[in-house]
C-alpha positions as CSV (number, residue, x, y, z in Angstrom):
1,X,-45.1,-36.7,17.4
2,X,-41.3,-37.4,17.7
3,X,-40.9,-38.3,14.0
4,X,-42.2,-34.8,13.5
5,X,-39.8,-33.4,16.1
6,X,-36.6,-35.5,14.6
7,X,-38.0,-34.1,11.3
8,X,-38.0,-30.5,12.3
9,X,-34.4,-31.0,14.2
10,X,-33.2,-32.7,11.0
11,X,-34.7,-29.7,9.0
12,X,-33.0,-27.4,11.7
13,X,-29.4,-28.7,11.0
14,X,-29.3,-29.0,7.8
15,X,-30.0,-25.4,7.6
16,X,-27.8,-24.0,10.0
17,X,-24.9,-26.2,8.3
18,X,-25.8,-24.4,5.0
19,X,-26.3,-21.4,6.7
20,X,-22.6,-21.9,8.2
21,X,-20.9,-23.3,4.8
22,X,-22.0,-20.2,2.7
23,X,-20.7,-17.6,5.7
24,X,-17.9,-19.8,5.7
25,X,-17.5,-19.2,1.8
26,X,-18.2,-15.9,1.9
27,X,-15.0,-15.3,4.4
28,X,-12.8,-17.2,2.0
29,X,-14.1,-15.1,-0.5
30,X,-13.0,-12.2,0.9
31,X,-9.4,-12.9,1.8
32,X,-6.0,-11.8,-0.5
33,X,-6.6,-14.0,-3.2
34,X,-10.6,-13.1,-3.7
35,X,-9.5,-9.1,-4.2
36,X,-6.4,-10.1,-6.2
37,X,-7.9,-12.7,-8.2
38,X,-10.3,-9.7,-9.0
39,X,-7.8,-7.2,-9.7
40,X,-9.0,-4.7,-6.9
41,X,-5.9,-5.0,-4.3
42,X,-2.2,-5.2,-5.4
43,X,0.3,-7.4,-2.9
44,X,3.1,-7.6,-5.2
45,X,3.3,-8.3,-9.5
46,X,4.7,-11.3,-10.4
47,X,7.6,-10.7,-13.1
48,X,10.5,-12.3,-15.3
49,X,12.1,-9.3,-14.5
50,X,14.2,-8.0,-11.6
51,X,12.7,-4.5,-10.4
52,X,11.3,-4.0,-7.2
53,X,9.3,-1.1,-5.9
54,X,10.3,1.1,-2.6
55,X,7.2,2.4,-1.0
56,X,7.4,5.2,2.1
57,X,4.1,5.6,4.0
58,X,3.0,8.2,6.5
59,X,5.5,11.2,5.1
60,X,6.3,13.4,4.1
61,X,8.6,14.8,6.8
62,X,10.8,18.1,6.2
63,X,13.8,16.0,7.8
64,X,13.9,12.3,6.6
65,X,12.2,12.5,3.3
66,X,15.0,15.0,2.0
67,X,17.4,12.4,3.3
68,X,15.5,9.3,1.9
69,X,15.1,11.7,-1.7
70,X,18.8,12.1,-1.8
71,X,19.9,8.0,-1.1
72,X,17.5,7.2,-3.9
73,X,18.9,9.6,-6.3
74,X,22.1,8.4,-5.8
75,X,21.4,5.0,-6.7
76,X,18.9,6.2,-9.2
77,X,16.2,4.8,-7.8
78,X,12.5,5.7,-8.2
79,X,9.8,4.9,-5.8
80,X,6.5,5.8,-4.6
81,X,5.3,7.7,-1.3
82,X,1.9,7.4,-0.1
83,X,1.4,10.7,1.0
84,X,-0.2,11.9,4.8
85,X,-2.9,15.2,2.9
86,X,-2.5,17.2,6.3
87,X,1.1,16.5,5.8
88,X,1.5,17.7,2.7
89,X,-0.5,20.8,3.4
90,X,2.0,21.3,6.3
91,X,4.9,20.6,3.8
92,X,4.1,21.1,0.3
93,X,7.8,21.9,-0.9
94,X,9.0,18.3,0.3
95,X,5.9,16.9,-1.7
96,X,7.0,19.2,-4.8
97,X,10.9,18.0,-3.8
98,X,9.4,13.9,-4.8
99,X,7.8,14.8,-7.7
100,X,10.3,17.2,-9.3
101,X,12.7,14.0,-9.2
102,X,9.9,11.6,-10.9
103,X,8.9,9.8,-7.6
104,X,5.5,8.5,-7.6
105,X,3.0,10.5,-5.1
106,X,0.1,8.6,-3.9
107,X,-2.4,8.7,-1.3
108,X,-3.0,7.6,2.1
109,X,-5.5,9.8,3.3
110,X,-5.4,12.8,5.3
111,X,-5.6,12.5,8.7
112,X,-4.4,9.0,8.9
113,X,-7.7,7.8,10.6
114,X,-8.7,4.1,11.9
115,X,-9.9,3.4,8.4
116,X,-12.2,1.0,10.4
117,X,-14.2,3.3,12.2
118,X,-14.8,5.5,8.7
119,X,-18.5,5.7,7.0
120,X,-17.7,5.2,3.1
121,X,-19.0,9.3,3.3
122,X,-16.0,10.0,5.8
123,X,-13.2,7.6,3.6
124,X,-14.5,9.6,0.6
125,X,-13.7,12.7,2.1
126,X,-10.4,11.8,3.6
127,X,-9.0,10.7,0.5
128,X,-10.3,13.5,-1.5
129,X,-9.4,15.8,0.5
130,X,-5.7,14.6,0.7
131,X,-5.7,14.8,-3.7
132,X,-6.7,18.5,-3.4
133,X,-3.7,18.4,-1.0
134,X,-1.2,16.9,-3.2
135,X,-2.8,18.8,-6.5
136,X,-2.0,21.9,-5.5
137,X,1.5,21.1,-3.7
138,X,2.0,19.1,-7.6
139,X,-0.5,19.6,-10.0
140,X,-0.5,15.6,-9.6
141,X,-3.9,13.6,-8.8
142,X,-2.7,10.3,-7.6
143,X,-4.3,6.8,-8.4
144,X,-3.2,4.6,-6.3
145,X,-4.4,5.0,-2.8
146,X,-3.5,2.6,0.5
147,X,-5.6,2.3,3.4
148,X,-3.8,3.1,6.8
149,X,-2.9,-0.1,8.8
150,X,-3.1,-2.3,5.5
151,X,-7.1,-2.4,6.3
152,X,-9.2,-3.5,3.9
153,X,-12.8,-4.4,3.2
154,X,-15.3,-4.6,0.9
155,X,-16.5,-1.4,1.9
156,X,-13.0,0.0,1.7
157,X,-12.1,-1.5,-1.4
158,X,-15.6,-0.1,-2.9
159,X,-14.9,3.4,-2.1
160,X,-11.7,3.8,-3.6
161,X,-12.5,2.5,-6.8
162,X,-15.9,4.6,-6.7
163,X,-12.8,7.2,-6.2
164,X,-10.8,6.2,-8.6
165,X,-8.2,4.7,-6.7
166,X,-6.6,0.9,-7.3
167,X,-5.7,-0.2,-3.7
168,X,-1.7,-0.7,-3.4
169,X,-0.9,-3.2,-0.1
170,X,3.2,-4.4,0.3
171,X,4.3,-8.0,0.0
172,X,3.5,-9.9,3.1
173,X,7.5,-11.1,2.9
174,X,8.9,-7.5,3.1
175,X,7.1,-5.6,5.9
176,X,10.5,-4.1,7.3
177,X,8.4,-2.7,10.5
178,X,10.5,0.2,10.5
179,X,8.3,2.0,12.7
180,X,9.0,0.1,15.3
181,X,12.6,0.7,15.4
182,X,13.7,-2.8,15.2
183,X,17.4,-2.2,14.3
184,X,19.2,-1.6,11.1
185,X,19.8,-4.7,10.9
186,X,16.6,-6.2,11.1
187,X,15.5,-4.0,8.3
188,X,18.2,-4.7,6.4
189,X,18.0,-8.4,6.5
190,X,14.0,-8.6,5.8
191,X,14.6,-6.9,2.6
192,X,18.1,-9.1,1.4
193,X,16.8,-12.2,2.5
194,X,13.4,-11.8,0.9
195,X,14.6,-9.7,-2.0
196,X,12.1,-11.1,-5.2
197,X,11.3,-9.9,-8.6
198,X,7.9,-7.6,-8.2
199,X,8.1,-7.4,-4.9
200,X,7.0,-4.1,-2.7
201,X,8.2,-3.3,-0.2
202,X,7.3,-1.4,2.8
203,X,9.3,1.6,5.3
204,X,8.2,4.9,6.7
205,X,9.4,8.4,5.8
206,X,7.1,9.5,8.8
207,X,6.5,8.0,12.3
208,X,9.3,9.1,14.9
209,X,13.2,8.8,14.6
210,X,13.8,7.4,11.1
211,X,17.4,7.1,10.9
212,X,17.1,3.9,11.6
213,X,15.2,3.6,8.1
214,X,17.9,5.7,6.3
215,X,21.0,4.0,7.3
216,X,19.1,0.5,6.5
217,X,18.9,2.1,2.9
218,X,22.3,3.0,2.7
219,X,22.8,-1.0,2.8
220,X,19.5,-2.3,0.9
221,X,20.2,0.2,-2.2
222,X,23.6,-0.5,-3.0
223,X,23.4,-4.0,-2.3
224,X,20.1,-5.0,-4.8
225,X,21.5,-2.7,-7.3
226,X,24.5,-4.9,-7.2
227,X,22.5,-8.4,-7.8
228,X,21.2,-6.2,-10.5
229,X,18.0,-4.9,-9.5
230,X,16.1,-1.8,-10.7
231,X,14.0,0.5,-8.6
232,X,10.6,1.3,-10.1
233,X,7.4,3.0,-9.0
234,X,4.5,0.9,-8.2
235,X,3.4,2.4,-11.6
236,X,5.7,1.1,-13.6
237,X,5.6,-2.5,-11.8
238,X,2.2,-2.6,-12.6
239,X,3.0,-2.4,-16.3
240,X,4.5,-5.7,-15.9
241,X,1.3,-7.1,-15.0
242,X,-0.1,-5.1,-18.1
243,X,-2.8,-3.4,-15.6
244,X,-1.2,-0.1,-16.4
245,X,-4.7,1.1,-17.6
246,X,-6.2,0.9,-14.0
247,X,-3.9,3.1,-12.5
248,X,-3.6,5.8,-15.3
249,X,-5.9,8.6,-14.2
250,X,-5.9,12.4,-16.2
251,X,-5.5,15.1,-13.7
């Protein structure tokens, strides 16, 4: 009678250490270098070259956008806004303002939702609601599409590409946390310090008082453009990776 119960708590362990090394597995699975290794979430695209691509979430806004559009025209830089829909439905000029001077336009759904809480049915209809949004501000249907928060899932992850979209995140290195008002300087030095070839980097156009975001840019521009680096749209740093095909998408 005991060898059968040592037998059966033998059997029992053994299964619940399997049980716990392939849920174990399954989480490693999951993390950055699962969806990158796979080609479904973009941190950053490693490159010989020195370009680097600005990204501006949460926007537009009919005050700091215009302000961020004019320091990046200066210093003839191009970068890529992911785009609030019920945002651009409020200010579909600014939107048209971005893509008259060849920024990128992408999307980042409409209401700016806990992506969490979503159904796949409700993420569908955030995001596609926010590219009628942007088409008829542009004409423009956007392909790449970030998840508010930098969520992700497989669920997440699933829907956008069942939508079309390839999933843009930031490097991990240049999170400037603009929107939380650190000081200029903080921003500043997070993106000198950390400055790399493909990198992307984060800041808001959206979010509060952004000046703080602005005058950082009136250092960060000038200063990479002297150690001779070009601005790009995530776009064009994804031809570098030569995954351009993913992201081209006919309107």
């Amino acid at each position: 009678m005991k060898k059968h119960v040592r037998l059966l708590l033998l059997t029992c362990a053994v299964f619940l250490l399997l049980s716990y090394s392939q849920t174990a597995s399954a989480i490693r699975e999951k993390n950055r270098e699962y969806y990158e290794t796979r080609g479904e979430i973009v941190w950053e695209v490693p490159t010989k070259s020195k370009i680097i691509a600005l990204t501006f979430d949460d926007g537009p806004d009919p005050g700091y956008t215009p302000q961020i559009a004019a320091l990046l025209k200066k210093y003839e830089a191009k970068s890529t806004f992911f785009v609030v829909g019920s945002r651009v439905s409020q200010y579909p000029e600014v939107v048209r303002l971005l893509a008259q001077d060849q920024h990128e336009i992408a999307n980042h759904t409409y209401s700016h939702p806990d992506i969490r809480r979503l159904s796949p049915e409700q993420l569908r209809e955030e995001v596609e609601k926010t590219q009628e949004a942007i088409h008829s501000a542009t004409g423009i249907r956007p392909a790449l599409f970030r998840p508010p928060g930098g969520y992700y899932s497989e669920s997440i992850v699933h829907t956008a590409k069942q939508s079309g979209f390839l999933v843009i995140m930031w490097s991990w290195h240049q999170d400037t946390r603009d929107w939380a008002d650190p000081g200029v300087k903080k921003i500043v030095d997070k993106v000198l310090n950390n400055a790399r070839n493909g990198d992307i980097v984060l800041f808001h156009d959206y979010g509060g008082n952004r000046k703080q975001t602005v005058q950082a840019l009136e250092q960060i521009l000038p200063e990479l453009k002297k150690r001779g680096y070009s601005f790009v749209t995530v776009s064009e740093l994804m031809k570098h990776s030569g995954r351009l095909k993913q992201v081209d998408r006919a309107d």
